[in-house]
Each structure stands twice: as structure tokens, then as C-alpha cells.
C-alpha positions in Angstrom: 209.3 130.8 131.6 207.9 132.5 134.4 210.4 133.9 137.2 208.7 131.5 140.1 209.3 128.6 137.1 213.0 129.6 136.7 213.5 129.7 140.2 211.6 126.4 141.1 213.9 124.7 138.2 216.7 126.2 139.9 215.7 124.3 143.0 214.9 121.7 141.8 218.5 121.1 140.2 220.1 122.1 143.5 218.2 119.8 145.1 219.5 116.8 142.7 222.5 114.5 143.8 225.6 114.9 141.9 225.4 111.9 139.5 221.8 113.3 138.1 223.5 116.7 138.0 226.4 115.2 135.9 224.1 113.5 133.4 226.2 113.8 130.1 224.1 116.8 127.7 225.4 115.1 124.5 226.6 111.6 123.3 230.4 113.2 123.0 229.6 113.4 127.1 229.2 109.8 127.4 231.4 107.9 129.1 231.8 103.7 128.6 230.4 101.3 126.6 232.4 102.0 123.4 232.1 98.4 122.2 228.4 99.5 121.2 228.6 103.1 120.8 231.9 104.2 119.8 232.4 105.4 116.3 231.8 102.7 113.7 229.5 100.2 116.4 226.4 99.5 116.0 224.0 102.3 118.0 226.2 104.5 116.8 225.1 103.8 113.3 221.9 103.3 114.1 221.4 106.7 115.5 223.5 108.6 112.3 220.8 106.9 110.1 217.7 107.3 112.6 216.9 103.9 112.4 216.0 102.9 116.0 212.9 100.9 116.9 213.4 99.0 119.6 216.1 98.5 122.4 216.8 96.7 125.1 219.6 98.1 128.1 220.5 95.0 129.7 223.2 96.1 132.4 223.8 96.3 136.6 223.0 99.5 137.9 224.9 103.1 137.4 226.7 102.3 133.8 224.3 104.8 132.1 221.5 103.1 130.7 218.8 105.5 131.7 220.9 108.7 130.8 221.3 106.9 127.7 218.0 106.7 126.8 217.6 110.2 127.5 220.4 111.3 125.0 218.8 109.2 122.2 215.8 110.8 122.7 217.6 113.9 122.3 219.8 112.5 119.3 216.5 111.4 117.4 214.7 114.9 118.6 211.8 112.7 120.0 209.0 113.1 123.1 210.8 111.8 125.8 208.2 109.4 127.6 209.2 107.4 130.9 207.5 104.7 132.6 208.7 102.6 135.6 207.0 98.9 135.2 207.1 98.2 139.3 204.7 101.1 139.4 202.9 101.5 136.6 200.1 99.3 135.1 198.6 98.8 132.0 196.5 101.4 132.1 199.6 104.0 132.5 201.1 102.1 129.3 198.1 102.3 127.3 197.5 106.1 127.8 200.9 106.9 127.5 201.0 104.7 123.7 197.6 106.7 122.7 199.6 110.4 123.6 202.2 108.9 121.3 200.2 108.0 118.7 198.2 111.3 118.9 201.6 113.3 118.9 202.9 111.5 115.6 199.6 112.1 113.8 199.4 115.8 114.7 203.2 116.9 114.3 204.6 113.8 113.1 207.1 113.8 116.4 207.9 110.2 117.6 207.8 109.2 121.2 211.0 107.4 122.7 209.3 105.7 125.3 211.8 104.2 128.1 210.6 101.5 130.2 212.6 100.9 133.1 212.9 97.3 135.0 211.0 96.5 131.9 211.7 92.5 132.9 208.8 93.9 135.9 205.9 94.1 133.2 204.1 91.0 132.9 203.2 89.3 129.7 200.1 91.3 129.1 201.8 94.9 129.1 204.6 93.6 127.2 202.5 92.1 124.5 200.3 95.8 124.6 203.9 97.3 123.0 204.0 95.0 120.0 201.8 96.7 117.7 203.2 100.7 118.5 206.7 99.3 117.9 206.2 97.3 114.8 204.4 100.2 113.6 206.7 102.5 114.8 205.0 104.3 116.7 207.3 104.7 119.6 210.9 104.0 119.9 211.0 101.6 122.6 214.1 101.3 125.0 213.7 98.9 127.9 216.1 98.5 130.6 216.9 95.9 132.8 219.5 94.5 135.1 218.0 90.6 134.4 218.9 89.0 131.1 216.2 89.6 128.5 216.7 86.8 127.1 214.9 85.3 130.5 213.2 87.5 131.9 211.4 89.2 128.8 209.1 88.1 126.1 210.6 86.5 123.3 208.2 88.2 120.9 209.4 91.6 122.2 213.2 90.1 122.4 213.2 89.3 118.4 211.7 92.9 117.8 214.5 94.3 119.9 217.7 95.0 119.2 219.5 93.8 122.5 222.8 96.1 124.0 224.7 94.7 127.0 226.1 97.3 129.0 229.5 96.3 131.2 230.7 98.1 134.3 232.6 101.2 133.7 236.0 101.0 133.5 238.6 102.3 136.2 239.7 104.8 133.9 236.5 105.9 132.6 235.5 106.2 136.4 237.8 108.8 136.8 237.4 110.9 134.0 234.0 111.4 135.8 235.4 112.1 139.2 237.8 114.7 137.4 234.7 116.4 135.2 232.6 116.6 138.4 235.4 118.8 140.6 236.2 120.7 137.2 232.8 121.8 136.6 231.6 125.0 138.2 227.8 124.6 136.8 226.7 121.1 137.5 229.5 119.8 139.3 231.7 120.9 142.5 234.3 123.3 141.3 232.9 125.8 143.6 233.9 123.7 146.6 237.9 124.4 145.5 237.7 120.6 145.3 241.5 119.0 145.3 241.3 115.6 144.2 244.1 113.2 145.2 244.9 110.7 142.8 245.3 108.3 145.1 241.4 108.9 146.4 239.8 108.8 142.4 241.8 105.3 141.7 240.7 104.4 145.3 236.8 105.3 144.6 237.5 104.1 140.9 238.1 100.5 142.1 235.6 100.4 144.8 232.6 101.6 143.4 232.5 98.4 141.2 232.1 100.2 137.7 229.1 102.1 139.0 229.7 105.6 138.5 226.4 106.9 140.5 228.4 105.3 143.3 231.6 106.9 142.6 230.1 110.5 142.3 228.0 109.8 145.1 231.0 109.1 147.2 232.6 112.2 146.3 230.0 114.4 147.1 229.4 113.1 150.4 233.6 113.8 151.1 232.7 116.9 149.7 229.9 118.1 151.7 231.0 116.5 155.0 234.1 118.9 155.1 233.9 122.4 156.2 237.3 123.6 154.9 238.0 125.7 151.7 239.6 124.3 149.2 238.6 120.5 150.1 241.5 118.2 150.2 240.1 114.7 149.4 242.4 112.7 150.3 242.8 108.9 150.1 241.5 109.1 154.2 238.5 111.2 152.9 237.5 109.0 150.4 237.7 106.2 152.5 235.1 107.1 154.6 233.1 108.4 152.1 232.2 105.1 150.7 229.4 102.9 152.5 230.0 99.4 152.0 228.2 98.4 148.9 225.6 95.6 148.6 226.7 92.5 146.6 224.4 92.1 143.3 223.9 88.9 143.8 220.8 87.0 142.5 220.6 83.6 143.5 218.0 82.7 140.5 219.6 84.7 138.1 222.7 85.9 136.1 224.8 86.5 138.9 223.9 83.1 139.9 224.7 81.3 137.0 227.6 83.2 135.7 229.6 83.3 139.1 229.1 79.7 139.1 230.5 79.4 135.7 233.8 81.9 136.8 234.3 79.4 139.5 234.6 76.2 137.9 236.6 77.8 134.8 239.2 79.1 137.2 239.4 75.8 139.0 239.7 73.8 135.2 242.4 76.3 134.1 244.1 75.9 137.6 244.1 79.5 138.6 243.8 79.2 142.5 243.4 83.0 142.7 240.7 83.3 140.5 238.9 80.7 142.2 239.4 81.6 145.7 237.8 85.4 144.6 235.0 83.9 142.6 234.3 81.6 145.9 234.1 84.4 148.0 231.7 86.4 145.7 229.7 84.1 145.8 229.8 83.4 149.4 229.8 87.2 150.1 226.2 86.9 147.9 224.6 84.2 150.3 225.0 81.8 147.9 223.8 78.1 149.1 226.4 75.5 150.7 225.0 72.9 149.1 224.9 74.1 145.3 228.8 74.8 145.8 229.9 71.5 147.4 227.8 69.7 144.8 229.5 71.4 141.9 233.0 70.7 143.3 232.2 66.9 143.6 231.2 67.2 140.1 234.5 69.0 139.3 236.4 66.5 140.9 235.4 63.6 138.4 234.5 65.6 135.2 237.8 67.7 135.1 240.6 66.3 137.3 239.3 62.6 137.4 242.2 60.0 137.5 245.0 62.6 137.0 244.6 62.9 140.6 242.3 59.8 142.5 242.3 62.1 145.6 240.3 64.3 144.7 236.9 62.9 144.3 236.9 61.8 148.2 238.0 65.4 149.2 235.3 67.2 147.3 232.8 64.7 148.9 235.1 64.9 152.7 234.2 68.7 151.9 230.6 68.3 150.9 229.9 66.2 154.0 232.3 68.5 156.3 230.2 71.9 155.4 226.7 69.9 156.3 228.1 69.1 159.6 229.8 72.9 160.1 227.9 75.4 158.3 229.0 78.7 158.0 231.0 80.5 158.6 233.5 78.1 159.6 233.0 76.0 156.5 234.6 78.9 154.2 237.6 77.4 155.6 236.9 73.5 153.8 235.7 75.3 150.9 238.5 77.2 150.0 241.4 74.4 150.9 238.9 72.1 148.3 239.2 74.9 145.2 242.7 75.4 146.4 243.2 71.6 146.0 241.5 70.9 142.9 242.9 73.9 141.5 246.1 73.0 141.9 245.3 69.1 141.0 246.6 68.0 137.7 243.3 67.9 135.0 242.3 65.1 133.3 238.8 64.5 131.5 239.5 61.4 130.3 236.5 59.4 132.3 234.1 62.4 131.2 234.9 61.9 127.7 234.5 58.1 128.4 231.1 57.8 129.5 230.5 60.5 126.4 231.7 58.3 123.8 230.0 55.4 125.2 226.5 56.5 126.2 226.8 58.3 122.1 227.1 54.9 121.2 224.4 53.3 123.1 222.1 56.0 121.7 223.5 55.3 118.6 221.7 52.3 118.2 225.0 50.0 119.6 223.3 47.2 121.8 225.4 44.7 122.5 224.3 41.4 123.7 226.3 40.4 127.2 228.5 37.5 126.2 227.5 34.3 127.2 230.6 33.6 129.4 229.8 36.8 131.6 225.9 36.2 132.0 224.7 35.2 135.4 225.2 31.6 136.3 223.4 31.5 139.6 220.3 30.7 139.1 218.8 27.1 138.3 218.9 26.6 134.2 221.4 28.6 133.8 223.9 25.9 133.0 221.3 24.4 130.6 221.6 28.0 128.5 225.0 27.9 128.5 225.5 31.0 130.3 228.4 31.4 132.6 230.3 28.7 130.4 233.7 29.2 130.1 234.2 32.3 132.3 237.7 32.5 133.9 238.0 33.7 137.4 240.7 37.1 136.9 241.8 36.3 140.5 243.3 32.8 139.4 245.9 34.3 137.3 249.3 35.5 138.3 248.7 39.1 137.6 244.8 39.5 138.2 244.0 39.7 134.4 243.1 36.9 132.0 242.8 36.8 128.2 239.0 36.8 127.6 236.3 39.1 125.7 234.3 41.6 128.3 232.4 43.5 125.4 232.5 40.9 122.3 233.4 44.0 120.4 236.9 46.1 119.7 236.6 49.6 121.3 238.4 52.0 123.5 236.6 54.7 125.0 239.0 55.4 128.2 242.1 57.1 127.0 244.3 58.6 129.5 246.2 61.6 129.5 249.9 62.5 130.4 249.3 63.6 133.6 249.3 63.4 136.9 247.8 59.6 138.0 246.8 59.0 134.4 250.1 58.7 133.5 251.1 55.6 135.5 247.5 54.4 134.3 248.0 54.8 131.0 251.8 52.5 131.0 249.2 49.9 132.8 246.1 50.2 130.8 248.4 49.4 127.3 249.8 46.1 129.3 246.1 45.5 130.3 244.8 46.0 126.6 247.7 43.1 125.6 247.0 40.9 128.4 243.5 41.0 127.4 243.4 40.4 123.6 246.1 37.8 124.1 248.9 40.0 122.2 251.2 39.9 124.9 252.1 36.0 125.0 252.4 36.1 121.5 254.5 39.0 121.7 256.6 37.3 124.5 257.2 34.8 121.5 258.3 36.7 119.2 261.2 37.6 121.4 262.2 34.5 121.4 262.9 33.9 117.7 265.8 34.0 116.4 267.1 37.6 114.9 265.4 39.2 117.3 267.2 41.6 119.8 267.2 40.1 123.7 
């Protein structure tokens, strides 16, 4: 290398933000996703035997999937190839798989080729990668922040082995923070850098597990102070963090699994949970609409008749945030979670209509008796429908003994709780009233032997 070359590299690494500068060299650098790469998981064993083909990163932003790649590529000493699908075409992709082919017949090197926002290509440059990966050409590794299982072609899915990356831990955060101030080549050591505690946990749990964010933070404290050594303080780190954008897609993961958090925390009657879930999502511009609707679904399909308020709440709420909006609606919104939250559970009537519409489908058509058919219409008397029927208001108690299916079943069983309990010591006097058990039981009292 050249002396203007050294010095341009030299440069050009100066000129790099911190997290690029703190790349890991070496898979023992790496910090997160053990559940995947720690000793014994799966990449790991895939790269001791050199068996990679293809990969998929699937993962938000700053947990490492592009430095990743970059390491396997060392790992498996291949040609490091990189394409970005927003801006390149198929055309890019094409001469880029024909170097790779070239560079395996004349040395017999592989190419790891990494893709990223791979989910961007469209079905023509996806399907262009099939036959260099199922040859072997290349080593593929796509990532992607949208779930490949949606947003990428299943023929290159079922090729792929598929790796989910999670946000870095708050621990894992820090060993980076603390590497970065220690090291004197890549990192910030020559800054006298004093790291509070109190700032790395506070930049640890802001930055969402996304270390570029972290480091990023810390470097601007760094820079922005003009003292030697740097005290970054708990103050300093404060204002080093911008306020982060919420990942929220409204069509996608974040969507779906937020959504998902929500009604979970309100079923297992964790208010907290909720209440944070609710204001992620709100925080994300998630629609009015789609929340209210869930919760009036929530209301009957998971508290139901343990608590009879609750349905007209969620709809008082549903109806309230139409005529508010936001932001005042945040307020209905989170006394409904609070409420159902908090509301005894009961699924009884969702497990009723189950059973029943199971048995309809089944092939279970019962005929309407003839008692309850319609009677009010000329003829009607002459079919014999409406014969017999007993008016339930006549009785005593509002229930007569009479046949409303013409079949024995019980689909509604209530639980021991809230409402439902009261409902359930009414609903076994209803099921005796009904079948006629009760007067006979009333008779039985009345023999002799028989305790008063």
C-alpha cells in the first residue's frame, strides 16, 4: 500500500462514526444474540463445519446484523460482496452473481453476498438468486427489519435458514459503552473518557437495544465537551440522546405484535402492561378505530358475563374516541384497558358460540320444533305450528317446562367468577325448571325418609 493509500484509509476511518469504528474484528467481539450464536446454537455450528448457504437477518435496526455478515465472511474466508436492494437493480445483482461465479471457477473462493433490506427486491431479483444459492455459488445473507416470512419469497424462505435477531440486552449495551471509552485505537480512550455508571445504564435503557444508538450517544457527549478527562455524567448523557423515532409499522410486525401485547396484558389482567403497550402504540400513530374495535371484541370474547359492564364501556369508549379524537381520547382509552384489565375474565360465551357453530358445521341441523315455529301467518294453525307453545311470561318465575332445541346439550358453561358466578347458581335452577326435574324433585322431598 501506497503512502497516499495508507493515509486516505487513515481518513477514511477517522472520518467514521463511532459504532462503524467499533465493529467487532472477530466473532469472540460479538456482542448479543447468543440464543443463535453462542457456543453449541445453531450458526455457531454452522460456521465450525462451513456449511452456510443461505441466511436470512430478520431484526430492528443496530443489533448487528450487517457486522454480522461481515464477520462470517471473514469466518468462512470468502469475497465479501454487498448490495443494498433500495438502490440497486437487477442488473447490479446479475453482474455481481457473474464476478462470483467467475471468482469460484478461477480460485475456487466463494462470494458471501449480503443483501440488505432484502424484503426491497421484488420477485424478479429474488427469484435471479435461486440458482447461485442452490448451487452454491454465493453464500447469501439477507437482512431485513420485515418478517420474511411476509415480506420475502417463499421459494427463497425455504432455501434459507431464517435467524431472528432481538434487541440487545441492557447489559450487553454496556459492555459496548465500556469497550468504546477503553479502547485507545478505534474507540475514545484518548478523550480520558470517565464513564458514570449512572450515564451507561441511563443510555443502556434508552437506546432501546440498539447499540449504533447507544455509541452514537456517547460520542456526541464526547465531542461536545471541551474538557480533559470527559466526565459523562448522567446530565451529559442526557442531553446527548435525541429522542428516538418509534418503529412502528402500521402494516406490519410492529402492528400486529403490539396488538397482540395489548390484548394478552388485558386477558392476564396486568393493567401495567397494558397501559405501556397502549401507549406504544399510540406513541406509533396507531389508528383509533382499530384499538376501540379490539377492545369491544375483548370485552365479550375474554371478560364476557364475569363482568356485564364491560361490553357497554368498551362500546361507551368506542363511540366516546369518534366524538373526541386525539389527544384527549388517550384519556377513555386507557380508563377502558384499566377497566377490563382489572374486570374479572370469563370466556364462557366465546367457547359457547365455538361449540355450537362446531356443531352446526358438523352436520347437526336441527329442525325448529313445531311448538316454537311461527304462528302468525294464515295456515299456520293448519301445519300445526305454534301448537302447544307456552307463553314464559305466564308462569310464576318467567320459565316454563318445555323443549327449545328438541335435543340435550349444554354449550354455555359459566365460570366461578365474577357475574358468572351468580349465573351459573341460576342457570342449574333454569336447566331443572326447564326439563321438568325440579317439580319432581320438589316431590321427592316430600316422601317419607327424606330429610326436611
Amino acid at each position: 500500500m501506497s503512502l497516499f493509500a495508507a493515509a486516505e484509509a487513515e481518513h477514511r476511518r477517522q472520518a467514521q462514526p463511532l459504532a462503524r469504528r467499533m465493529r467487532p474484528r472477530n466473532l469472540a467481539e460479538f456482542v448479543g444474540q447468543r440464543h443463535f450464536l453462542g457456543e453449541g446454537k445453531l450458526l455457531r455450528r454452522l460456521i465450525q463445519a462451513n456449511q452456510l448457504t443461505a441466511l436470512l437477518f430478520y431484526g430492528p435496526p443496530g443489533t448487528g446484523k450487517t457486522t454480522l455478515a461481515h464477520l462470517l465472511a471473514r469466518e468462512t474466508r470468502c469475497h465479501f460482496r454487498q448490495l443494498n436492494a433500495v438502490t440497486s437493480g437487477v442488473k447490479d445483482l446479475r453482474e455481481l452473481l457473474e464476478q462470483a461465479r467467475e471468482a469460484l471457477l478461477a480460485a475456487g473462493t466463494r462470494t458471501l453476498l449480503f443483501i440488505d433490506e432484502i424484503h426491497r427486491f421484488n420477485k424478479a431479483q429474488q427469484d435471479a438468486l435461486l440458482p447461485d444459492v442452490e448451487e452454491g455459488t454465493i453464500i447469501l445473507v439477507g437482512a431485513t427489519t420485515a418478517n420474511p416470512f411476509f415480506s420475502v419469497n417463499s421459494a427463497l424462505v425455504s432455501r434459507s435458514r431464517v435467524f431472528e435477531f432481538e434487541p440487545l440486552q441492557e447489559t450487553e449495551i454496556t459492555t459496548l459503552l465500556t469497550r468504546a471509552v477503553q479502547d485507545s485505537e478505534r474507540g475514545l480512550a484518548n478523550y480520558q473518557v470517565h464513564l458514570h455508571p449512572e450515564a451507561a445504564d441511563f443510555l443502556a435503557r434508552t437506546c432501546d437495544g440498539d447499540a449504533r444508538q447507544a455509541l452514537s450517544a456517547l460520542e456526541i457527549g464526547v465531542l461536545a465537551t471541551d474538557s480533559r478527562p470527559v466526565e459523562f455524567s448522567l446530565e451529559l448523557a442526557a442531553e446527548s440522546v435525541q429522542r428516538k423515532a418509534i418503529q412502528y409499522d402500521r402494516d406490519g410486525d410492529t402492528h400486529y405484535d403490539s396488538i397482540s401485547a395489548l390484548i394478552k396484558s388485558i386477558r392476564g389482567s396486568d393493567p401495567d402492561a397494558a397501559i405501556y403497550w397502549l401507549a406504544r402504540m399510540l406513541e406509533g400513530g396507531e389508528e383509533v378505530r382499530f384499538l376501540t374495535r379490539r377492545l369491544v371484541i375483548l370485552a365479550s370474547e375474554d371478560v364476557g358475563n364475569a363482568d356485564p359492564h364491560a361490553l357497554p364501556l368498551a362500546v361507551a369508549a368506542m363511540q366516546a374516541c369518534e366524538f373526541v379524537g386525539l389527544p384527549e381520547c388517550q384519556l377513555t382509552l386507557s380508563q377502558t384497558v384499566t377497566y377490563l384489565a382489572c374486570a374479572p375474565k370469563s370466556n364462557a360465551s366465546t367457547l359457547a358460540i365455538g361449540a355450537a357453530r362446531s356443531d352446526v358445521r358438523g352436520g347437526r341441523t336441527v329442525p325448529v320444533p313445531m311448538h316454537l315455529r311461527d304462528k302468525h301467518y294464515a295456515g299456520a294453525q293448519q301445519l300445526g305450528h305454534g301448537t302447544d307453545y307456552q307463553y314464559a311470561h305466564d308462569a310464576e318465575d318467567g320459565i316454563v317446562a318445555q323443549e327449545y332445541l328438541g335435543v340435550e346439550c349444554e354449550y354455555y358453561h359459566p365460570v366461578p367468577r365474577g357475574y358468572e358466578v351468580e349465573l351459573a347458581e341460576r342457570l342449574t335452577q333454569i336447566r331443572a325448571k326447564l326439563r321438568g326435574s325440579d317439580s319432581e324433585e320438589a316431590e321427592a322431598e316430600k316422601k317419607p325418609g327424606r330429610k326436611q
